[in-house]
BAZA-722262 format. One line per field, with one value per residue (C-alpha): residue number from 1; residue in three letters; x, y, z. Coordinates in Angstrom, 1 decimal. Layout:
<atoms>
nr NUM, ...;
rest Ala, ...;
xx X, ...;
yy Y, ...;
zz Z, ...;
</atoms>
This chain:
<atoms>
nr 1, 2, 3, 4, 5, 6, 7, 8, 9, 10, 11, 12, 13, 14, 15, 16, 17, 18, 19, 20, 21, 22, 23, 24, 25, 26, 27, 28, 29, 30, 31, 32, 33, 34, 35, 36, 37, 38, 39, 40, 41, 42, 43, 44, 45, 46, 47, 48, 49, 50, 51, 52, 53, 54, 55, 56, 57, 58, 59, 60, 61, 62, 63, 64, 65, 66, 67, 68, 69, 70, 71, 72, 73, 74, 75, 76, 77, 78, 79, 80, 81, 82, 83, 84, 85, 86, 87, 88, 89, 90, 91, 92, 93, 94, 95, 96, 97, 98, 99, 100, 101, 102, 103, 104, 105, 106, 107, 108, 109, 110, 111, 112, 113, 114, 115, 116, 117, 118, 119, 120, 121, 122, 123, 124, 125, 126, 127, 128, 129, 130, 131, 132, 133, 134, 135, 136, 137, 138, 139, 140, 141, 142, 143, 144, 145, 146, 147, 148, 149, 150, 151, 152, 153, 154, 155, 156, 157, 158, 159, 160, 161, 162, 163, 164, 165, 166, 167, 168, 169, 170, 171, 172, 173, 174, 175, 176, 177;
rest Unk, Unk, Unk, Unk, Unk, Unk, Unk, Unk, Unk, Unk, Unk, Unk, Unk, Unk, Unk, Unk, Unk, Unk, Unk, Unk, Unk, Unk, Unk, Unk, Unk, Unk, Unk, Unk, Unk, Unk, Unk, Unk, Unk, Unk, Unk, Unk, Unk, Unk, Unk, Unk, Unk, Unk, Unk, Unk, Unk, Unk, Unk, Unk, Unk, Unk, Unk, Unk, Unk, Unk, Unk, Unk, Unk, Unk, Unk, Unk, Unk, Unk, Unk, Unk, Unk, Unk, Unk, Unk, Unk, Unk, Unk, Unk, Unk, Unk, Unk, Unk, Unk, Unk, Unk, Unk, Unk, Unk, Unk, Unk, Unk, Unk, Unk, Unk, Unk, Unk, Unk, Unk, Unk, Unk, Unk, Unk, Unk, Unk, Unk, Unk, Unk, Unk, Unk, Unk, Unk, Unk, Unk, Unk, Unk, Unk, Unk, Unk, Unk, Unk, Unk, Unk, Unk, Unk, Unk, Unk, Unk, Unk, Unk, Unk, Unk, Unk, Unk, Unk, Unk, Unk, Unk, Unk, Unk, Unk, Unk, Unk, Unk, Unk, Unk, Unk, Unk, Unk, Unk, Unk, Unk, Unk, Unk, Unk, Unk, Unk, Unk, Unk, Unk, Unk, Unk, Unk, Unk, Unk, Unk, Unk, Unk, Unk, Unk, Unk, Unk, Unk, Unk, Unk, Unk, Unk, Unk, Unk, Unk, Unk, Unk, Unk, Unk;
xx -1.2, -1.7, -0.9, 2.8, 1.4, 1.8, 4.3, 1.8, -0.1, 3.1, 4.1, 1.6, 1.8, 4.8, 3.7, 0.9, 3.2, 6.0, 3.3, 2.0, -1.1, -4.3, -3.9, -5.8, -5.8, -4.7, -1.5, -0.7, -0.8, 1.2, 3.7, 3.4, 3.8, 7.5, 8.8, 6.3, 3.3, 0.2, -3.6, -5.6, -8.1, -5.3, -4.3, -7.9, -8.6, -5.7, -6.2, -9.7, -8.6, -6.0, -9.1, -11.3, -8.3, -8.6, -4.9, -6.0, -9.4, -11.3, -12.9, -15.3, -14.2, -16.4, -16.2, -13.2, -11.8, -8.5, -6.7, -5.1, -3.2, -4.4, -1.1, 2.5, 5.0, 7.1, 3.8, 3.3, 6.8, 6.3, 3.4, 4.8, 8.0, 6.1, 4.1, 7.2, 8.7, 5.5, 5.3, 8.5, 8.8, 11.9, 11.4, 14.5, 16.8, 14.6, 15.7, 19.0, 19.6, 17.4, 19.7, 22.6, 22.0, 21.4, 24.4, 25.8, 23.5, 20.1, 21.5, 22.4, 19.0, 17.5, 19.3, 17.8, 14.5, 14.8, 16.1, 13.0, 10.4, 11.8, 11.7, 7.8, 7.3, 9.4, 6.8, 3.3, 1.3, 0.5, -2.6, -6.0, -7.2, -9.9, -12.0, -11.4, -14.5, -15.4, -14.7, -11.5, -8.2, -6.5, -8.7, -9.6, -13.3, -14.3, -11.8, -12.0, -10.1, -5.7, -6.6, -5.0, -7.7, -7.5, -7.0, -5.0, -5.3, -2.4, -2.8, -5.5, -5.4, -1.9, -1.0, 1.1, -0.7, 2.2, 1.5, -0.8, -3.1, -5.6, -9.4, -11.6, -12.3, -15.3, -17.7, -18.6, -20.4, -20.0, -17.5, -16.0, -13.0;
yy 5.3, 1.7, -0.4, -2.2, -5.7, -8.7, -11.0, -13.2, -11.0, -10.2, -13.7, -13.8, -11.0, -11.4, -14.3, -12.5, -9.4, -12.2, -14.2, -11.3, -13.5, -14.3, -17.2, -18.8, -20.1, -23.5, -22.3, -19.7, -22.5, -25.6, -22.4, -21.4, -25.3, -25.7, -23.6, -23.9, -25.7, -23.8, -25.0, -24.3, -22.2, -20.0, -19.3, -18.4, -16.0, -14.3, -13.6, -12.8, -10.3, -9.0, -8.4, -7.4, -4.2, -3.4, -5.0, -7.4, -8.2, -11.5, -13.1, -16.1, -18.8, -22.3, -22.5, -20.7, -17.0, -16.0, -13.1, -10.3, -7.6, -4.1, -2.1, -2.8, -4.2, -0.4, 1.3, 0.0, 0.3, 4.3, 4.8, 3.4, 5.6, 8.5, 7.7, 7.3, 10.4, 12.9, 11.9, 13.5, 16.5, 17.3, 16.1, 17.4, 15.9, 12.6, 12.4, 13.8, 10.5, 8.0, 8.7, 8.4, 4.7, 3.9, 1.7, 3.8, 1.4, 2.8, 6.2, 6.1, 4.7, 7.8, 10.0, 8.0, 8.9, 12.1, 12.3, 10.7, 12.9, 15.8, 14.7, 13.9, 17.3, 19.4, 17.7, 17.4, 20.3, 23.4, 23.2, 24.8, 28.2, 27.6, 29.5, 27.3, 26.5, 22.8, 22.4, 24.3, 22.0, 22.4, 20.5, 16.5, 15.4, 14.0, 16.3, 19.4, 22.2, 21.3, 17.9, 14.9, 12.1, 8.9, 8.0, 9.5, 7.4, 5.7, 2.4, 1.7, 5.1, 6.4, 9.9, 10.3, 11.4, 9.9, 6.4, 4.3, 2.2, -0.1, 1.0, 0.5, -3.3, -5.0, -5.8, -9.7, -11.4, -14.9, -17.2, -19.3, -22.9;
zz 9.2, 9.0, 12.3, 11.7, 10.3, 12.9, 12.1, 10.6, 8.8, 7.2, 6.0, 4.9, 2.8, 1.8, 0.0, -1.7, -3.0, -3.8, -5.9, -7.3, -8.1, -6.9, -4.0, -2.3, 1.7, 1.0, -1.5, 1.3, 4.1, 2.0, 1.8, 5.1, 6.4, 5.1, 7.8, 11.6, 12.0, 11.3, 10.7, 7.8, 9.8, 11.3, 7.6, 6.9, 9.7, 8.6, 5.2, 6.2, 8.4, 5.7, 3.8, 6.7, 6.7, 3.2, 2.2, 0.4, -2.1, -3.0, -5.3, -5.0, -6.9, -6.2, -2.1, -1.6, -2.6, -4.6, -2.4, -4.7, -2.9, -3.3, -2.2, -2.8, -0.3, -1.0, -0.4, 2.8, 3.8, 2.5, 4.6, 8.0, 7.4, 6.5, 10.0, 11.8, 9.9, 10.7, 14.7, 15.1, 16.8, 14.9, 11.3, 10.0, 12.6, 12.1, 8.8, 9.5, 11.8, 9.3, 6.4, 9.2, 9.2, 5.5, 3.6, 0.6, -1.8, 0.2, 0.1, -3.9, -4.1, -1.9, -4.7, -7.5, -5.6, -5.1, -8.9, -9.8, -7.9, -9.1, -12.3, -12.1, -10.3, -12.9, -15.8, -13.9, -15.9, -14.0, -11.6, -13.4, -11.5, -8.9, -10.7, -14.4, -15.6, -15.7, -19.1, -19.2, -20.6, -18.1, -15.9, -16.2, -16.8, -13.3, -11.3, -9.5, -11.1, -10.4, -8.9, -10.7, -11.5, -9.7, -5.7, -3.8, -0.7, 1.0, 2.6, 5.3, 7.6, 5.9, 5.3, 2.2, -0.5, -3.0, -1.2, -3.5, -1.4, -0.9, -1.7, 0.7, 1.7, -0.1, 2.2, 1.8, 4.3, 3.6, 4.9, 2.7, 4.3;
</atoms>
């Protein structure tokens, strides 16, 4: 489960998932200035930390790096309600009482959801025996036998196995202003 973002952390991200671009400190900051004081350094730390925790990825570019989010702001919501959700000792009345506070628009969009799900599990193709031999069709080059190719992971530490996520961090040891 990834730890609830700090209430920098997440302005800043919200900037990144808003942009939907590659950004750098000093865009971040001259964004970040408009509403509270901040110092270029603060807004550094930050984003290096972001990456540091695998939410973000960067790219050298002449003495300073280009941040690219590596998850979605829906996946990281996902993951800390699935957190919340599985920590329950009573999942069904958890769920019972979350739904008990949605407006009729998150609820409709619940439905669309579920509607959507079910749709993807109704046409995945059937899972491959365990004993399909590596080359069998019903099995993808790369995979195990009636595993899907690609990650699975859910953002850093989460859960869900629905949840796309952030890879691992890049390790970079150089700091860049």
């Amino acid at each position: 489960m990834p730890r609830p973002l700090g209430e920098l952390e997440d302005a800043v991200m919200t900037r990144v998932w808003q942009w939907n671009r590659p950004v750098t400190v000093r865009e971040v900051l001259e964004d970040l200035q408009q509403e509270r004081s901040i110092a270029y350094t603060t807004v550094m730390t930050v984003m290096d930390n972001l990456h540091q925790k695998g939410w973000v990825r960067r790219e050298a570019e002449g003495r300073a790096y280009r941040y690219t989010a590596v998850s979605t702001r829906a996946a990281y919501s996902a993951a800390l309600m699935n957190e919340a959700w599985s920590t329950s000792d009573n999942p069904a009345a958890a769920l019972v009482a979350f739904f008990g506070m949605m407006s009729a628009e998150q609820r409709e969009a619940l439905r669309d959801a579920v509607r959507i799900v079910q749709h993807d599990d109704e046409s995945a193709p059937e899972p491959a025996p365990a004993n399909a031999p590596a080359n069998d069709p019903g099995t993808t080059p790369g995979t195990a036998p009636g595993t899907a190719p690609g990650p699975a992971a859910g953002p850093p530490g989460a859960a869900a196995p629905r949840t796309p996520a952030p890879p691992g961090a890049e390790e970079d040891s150089a700091e860049r202003p």
